[in-house]
C-alpha positions in Angstrom: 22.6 -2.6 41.4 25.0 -2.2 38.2 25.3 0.0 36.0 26.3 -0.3 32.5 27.2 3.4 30.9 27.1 3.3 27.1 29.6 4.7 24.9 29.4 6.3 22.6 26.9 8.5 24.4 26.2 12.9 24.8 27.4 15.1 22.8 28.6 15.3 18.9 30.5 16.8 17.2 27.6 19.0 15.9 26.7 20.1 19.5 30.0 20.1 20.7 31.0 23.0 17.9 27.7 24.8 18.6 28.3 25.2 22.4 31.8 26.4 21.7 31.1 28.7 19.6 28.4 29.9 22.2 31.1 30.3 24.8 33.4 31.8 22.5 31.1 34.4 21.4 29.9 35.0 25.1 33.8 35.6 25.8 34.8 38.1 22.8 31.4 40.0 22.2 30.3 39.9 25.7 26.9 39.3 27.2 23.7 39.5 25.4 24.5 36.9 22.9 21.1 36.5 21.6 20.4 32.7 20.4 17.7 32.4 17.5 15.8 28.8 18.8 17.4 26.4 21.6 21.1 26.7 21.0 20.7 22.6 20.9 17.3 20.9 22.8 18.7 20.2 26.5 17.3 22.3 28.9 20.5 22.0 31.3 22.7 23.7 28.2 20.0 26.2 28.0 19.5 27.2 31.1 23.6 27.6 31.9 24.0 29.8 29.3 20.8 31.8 30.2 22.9 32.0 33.5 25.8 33.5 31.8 23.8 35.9 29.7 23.0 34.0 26.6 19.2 35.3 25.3 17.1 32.2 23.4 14.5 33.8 21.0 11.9 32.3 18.6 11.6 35.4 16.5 14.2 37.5 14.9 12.3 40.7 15.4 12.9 40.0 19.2 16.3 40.9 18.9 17.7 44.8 18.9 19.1 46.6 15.8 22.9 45.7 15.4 23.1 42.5 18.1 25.2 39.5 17.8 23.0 36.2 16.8 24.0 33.0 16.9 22.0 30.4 14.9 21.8 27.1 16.6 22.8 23.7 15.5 19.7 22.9 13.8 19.9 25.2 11.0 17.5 28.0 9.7 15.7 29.0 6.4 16.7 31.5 4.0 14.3 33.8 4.7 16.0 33.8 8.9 19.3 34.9 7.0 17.5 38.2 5.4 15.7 39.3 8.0 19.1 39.3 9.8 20.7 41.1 7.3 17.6 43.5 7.7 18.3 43.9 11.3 22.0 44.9 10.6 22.3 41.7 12.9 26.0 39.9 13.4 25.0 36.5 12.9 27.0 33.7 13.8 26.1 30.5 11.8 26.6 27.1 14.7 24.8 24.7 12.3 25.9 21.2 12.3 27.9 20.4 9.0 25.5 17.4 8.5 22.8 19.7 8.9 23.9 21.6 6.1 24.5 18.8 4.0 20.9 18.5 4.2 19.9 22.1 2.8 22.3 22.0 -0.1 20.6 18.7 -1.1 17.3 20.4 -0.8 18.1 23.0 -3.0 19.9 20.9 -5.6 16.8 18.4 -6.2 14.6 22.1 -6.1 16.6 23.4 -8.8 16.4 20.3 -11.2 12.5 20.5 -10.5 12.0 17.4 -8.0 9.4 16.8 -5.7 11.1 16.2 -3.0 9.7 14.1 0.4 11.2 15.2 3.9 11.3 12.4 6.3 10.8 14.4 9.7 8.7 15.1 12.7 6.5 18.9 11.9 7.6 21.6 14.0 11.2 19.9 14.6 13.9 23.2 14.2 15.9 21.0 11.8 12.8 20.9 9.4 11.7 24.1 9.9 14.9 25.1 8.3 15.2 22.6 5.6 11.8 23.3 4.5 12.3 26.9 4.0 15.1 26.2 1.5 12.5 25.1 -0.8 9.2 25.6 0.8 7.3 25.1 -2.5 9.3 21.7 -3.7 9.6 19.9 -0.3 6.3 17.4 1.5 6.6 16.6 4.5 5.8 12.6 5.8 6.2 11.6 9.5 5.4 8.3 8.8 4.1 5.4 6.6 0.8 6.2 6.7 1.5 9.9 5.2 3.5 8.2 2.4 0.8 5.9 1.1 -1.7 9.3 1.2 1.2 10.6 -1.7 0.0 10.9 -5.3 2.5 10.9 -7.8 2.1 10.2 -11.6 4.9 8.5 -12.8 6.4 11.0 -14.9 7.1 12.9 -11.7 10.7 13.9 -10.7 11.0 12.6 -6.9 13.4 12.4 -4.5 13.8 11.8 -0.1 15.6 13.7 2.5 15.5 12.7 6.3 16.1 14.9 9.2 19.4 14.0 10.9 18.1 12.6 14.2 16.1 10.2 13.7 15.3 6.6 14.4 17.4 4.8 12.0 14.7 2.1 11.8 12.0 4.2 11.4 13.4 6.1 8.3 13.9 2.6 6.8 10.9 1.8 7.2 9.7 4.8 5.6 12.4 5.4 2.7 11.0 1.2 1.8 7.6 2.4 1.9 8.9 4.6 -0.3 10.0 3.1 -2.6 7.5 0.5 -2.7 4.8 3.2 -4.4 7.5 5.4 -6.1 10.1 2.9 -7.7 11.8 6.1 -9.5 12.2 7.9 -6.6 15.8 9.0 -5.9 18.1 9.7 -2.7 21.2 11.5 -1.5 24.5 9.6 -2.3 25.1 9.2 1.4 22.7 9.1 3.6 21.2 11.8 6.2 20.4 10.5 9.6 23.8 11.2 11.3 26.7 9.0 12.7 26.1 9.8 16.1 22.3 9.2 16.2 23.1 5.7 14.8 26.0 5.1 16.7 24.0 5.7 20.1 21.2 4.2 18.9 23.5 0.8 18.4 24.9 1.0 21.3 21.1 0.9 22.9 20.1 -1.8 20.5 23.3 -4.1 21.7 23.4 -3.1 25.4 20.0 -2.7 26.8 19.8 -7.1 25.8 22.1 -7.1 29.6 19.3 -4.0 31.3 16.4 -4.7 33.0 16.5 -0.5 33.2 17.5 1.7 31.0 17.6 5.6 31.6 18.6 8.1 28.8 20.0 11.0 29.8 17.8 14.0 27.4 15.4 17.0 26.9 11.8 15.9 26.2 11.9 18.0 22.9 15.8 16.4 22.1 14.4 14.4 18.9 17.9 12.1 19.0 17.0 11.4 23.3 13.6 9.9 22.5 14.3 7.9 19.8 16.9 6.4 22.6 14.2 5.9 25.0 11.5 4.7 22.3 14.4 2.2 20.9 14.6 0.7 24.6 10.9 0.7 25.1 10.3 -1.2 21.9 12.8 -4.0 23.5 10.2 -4.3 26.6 12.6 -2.9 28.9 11.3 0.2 31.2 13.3 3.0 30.2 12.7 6.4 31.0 13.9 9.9 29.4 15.5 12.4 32.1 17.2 16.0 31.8 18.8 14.4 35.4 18.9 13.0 38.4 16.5 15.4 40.2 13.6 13.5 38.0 14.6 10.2 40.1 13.2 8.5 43.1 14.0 5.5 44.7 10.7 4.1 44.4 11.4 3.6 40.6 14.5 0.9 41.0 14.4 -2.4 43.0 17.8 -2.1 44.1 19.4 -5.0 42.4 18.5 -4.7 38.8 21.1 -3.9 35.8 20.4 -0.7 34.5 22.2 0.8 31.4 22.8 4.0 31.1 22.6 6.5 28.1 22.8 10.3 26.9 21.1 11.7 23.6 23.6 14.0 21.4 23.1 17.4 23.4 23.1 16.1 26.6 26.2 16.9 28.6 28.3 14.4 30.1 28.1 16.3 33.6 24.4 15.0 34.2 25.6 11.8 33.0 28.2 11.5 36.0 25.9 13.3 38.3 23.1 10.3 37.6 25.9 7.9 38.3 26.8 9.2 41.4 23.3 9.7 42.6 22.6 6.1 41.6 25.8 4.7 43.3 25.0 6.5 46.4 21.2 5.3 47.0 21.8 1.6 45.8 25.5 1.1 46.2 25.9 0.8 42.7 28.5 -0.8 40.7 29.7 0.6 37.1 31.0 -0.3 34.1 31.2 1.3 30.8 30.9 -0.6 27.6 32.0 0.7 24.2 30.5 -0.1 20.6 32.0 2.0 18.9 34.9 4.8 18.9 33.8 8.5 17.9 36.5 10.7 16.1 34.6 13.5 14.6 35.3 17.3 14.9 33.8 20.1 13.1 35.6 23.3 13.2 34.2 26.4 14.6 32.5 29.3 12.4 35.3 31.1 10.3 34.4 34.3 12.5 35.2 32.3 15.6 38.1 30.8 14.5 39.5 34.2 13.7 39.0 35.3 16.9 40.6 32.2 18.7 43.5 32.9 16.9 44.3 36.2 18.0 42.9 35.7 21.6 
């Protein structure tokens, strides 16, 4: 067997800033941190900071009077922020930059009276949150058969937004589709879907033409991860989505076959090396990485963290 390990691959710089400042607020404020949503959507994150006392919560009433939140990296609405403020709650803000980016466009093209269309999958986090910076401006489309079911006069002032993480083809698709019925319709000067969910999904595109295998390395709810494993799929190769190596057997591999390996955006590299090894060890396995493209990006840590890393 060989194994091809794509790079780039796991974590951006979006996760990698919301897990810090998880640690970071672990280590100053102490244990509970209470987390508002899945810190990020990989279930071996989770469950490690569960471990060291982190507490994941859907609603904000769940958490006592005067607690430290942290808001994850997929953003929340407005109306998260009061009640907060109503709860005399610290809250830490860990949204991704690119995230953000996203809600200030929503409110801009709400406050020049747009209709605006969110490219997205219902129920994600990410557009849980967008949405509720404009809940009675934004429609939700998952795909092109929601766009043509659009009615629009002509005089109507529309515009697109896309959640961050997903399939870069897909969104094409849709954004044509788009514009195709709505020739007027407008878009953000740069768009949303975010460098590292294209840059991994390049690196699948390009790498899984050597695979006969090709095993991402993700949470089942990690929207970025299954667009990875769909992407594969679509190529005809097996590929199969896995928060490790525990979901392996050795009945699923031949033994000789070329399988590349992968990692959505919040999966951490550990489970990435611990697939390796468990892979090398059953079939003898031989690696080699491959690199599209080199990944430079850092966003910096919530000003309150910051603060506190300073004087630490």
């Amino acid at each position: 067997m060989k194994l091809i390990l794509a790079a780039p691959r796991g974590f951006c710089a979006g996760v990698n800033m919301a897990v810090q400042s998880l640690e970071l607020a672990l280590k100053h404020f102490g244990p509970p941190i209470y987390v508002y949503h899945e810190i990020v959507h990989n279930q071996y994150v989770v469950n490690s900071f569960q471990d060291r006392g982190a507490v994941f919560v859907n609603t904000i009433e769940e958490i006592p009077i005067d607690s430290t939140v942290l808001f994850s990296a997929h953003g929340v609405s407005p109306a998260i922020r009061t009640l907060a403020k109503e709860r005399h709650l610290n809250a830490i803000d860990a949204t991704c930059p690119l995230v953000t980016k996203v809600h200030l466009e929503a409110i801009k093209y709400a406050k020049e009276h747009y209709n605006i269309i969110l490219i997205g999958h219902e129920g994600h986090d990410e557009v849980i949150g967008t949405m509720g910076e404009a809940p009675d401006s934004i429609i939700l489309v998952e795909d092109t058969a929601d766009v043509d079911a659009l009615v629009f006069s002509p005089d109507s002032k529309l515009a697109y937004l896309t959640q961050t993480t997903l399939s870069v083809d897909d969104a094409n698709r849709i954004i044509q589709r788009l514009k195709e019925r709505f020739p007027w319709i407008v878009g953000p000067p740069k768009e949303d879907i975010c460098y590292a969910t294209q840059n991994r999904q390049e690196a699948v595109k390009l790498l899984c033409q050597q695979a006969d295998t090709v095993i991402v390395l993700g949470s089942q709810n990690s929207s970025n991860s299954q667009r990875l494993r769909e992407l594969a799929a679509e190529t005809g190769k097996r590929a199969f989505l896995i928060d490790g190596p525990e979901e392996l057997s050795e009945t699923m591999f031949r033994g000789d076959e070329i399988v590349l390996i992968t990692a959505g955006a919040s999966a951490p590299e550990l489970v990435v090396q611990s697939t390796v090894a468990w892979l090398a060890e059953k079939f003898h396995a031989t690696v080699e990485e491959q690199t599209i493209r080199k990944e430079d990006v850092y966003f910096p840590l919530p000003k309150v963290l910051r603060a506190l890393q300073q004087t630490s």
